[in-house]
N, C-alpha and C positions, 0 to 999 in steps of 0.2 A: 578212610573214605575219600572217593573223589570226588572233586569240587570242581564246578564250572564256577567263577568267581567274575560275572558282567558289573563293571564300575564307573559311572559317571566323575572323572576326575574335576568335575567343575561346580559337584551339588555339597551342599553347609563351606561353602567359599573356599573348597579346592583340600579333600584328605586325599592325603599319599597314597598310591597303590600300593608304595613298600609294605607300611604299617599294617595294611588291613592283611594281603599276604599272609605276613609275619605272626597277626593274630592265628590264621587258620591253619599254619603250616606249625604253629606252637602247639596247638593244641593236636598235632597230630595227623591232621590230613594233606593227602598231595592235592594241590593246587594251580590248576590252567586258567589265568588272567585272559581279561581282554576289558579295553577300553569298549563303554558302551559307542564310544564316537567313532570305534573302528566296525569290521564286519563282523562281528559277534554271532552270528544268527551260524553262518558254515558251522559253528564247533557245536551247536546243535546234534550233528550227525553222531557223536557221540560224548553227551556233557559229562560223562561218570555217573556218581550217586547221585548230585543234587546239584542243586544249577542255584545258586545264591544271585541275586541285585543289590549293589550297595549304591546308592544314590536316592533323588526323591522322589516326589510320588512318578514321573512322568517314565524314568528310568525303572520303578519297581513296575508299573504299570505295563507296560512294555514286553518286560523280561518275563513276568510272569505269565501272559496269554500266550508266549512263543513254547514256554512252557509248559502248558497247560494244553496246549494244540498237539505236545508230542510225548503227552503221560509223564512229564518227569516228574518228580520230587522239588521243590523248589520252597527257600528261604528267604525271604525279606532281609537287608539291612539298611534301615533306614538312615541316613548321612542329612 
C-alpha cells in the first residue's frame, strides 16, 4: 500500500519521523513523508492509498478535511 505519511514533528514533545517511517515501511508499505510544517497539501495531487496524520488533534484535524475534500482514504495516528 501507498502511504502519504503528514507528521507534526513537534506533537507528544518531538517523535522521530525515522521511527514512525520505519513502523510503516515494516509492516510493508511504501511510504512518502512530509513534515506537516512543510507544503504537504501539493502531494495531495496524488497521496497513494491512504493519507495517514501522525500528530495531535490540530495536525489530525487538518490532514483529515484536506482529505476528505479530495475522497481519500485517510488514518489517524495520534502522537
Amino acid at each position: 500500500m501507498r502511504i502519504l505519511l503528514v507528521h507534526n514533528p513537534t506533537a507528544g514533545g518531538g517523535q522521530e519521523a525515522d521511527g514512525l517511517v520505519a513502523l510503516l515501511t515494516d509492516a510493508g508499505h511504501d511510504v512518502r513523508y512530509s513534515s506537516s510544517k512543510d507544503d504537504w497539501e501539493r502531494l495531495l495531487q496524488d497521496p497513494g492509498d491512504l493519507v495517514v496524520a501522525a500528530g495531535g488533534d490540530g495536525t489530525v484535524a487538518e490532514v483529515a478535511l484536506a482529505a476528505a475534500e479530495g475522497g481519500f482514504p485517510f488514518a489517524p495516528l495520534p502522537i
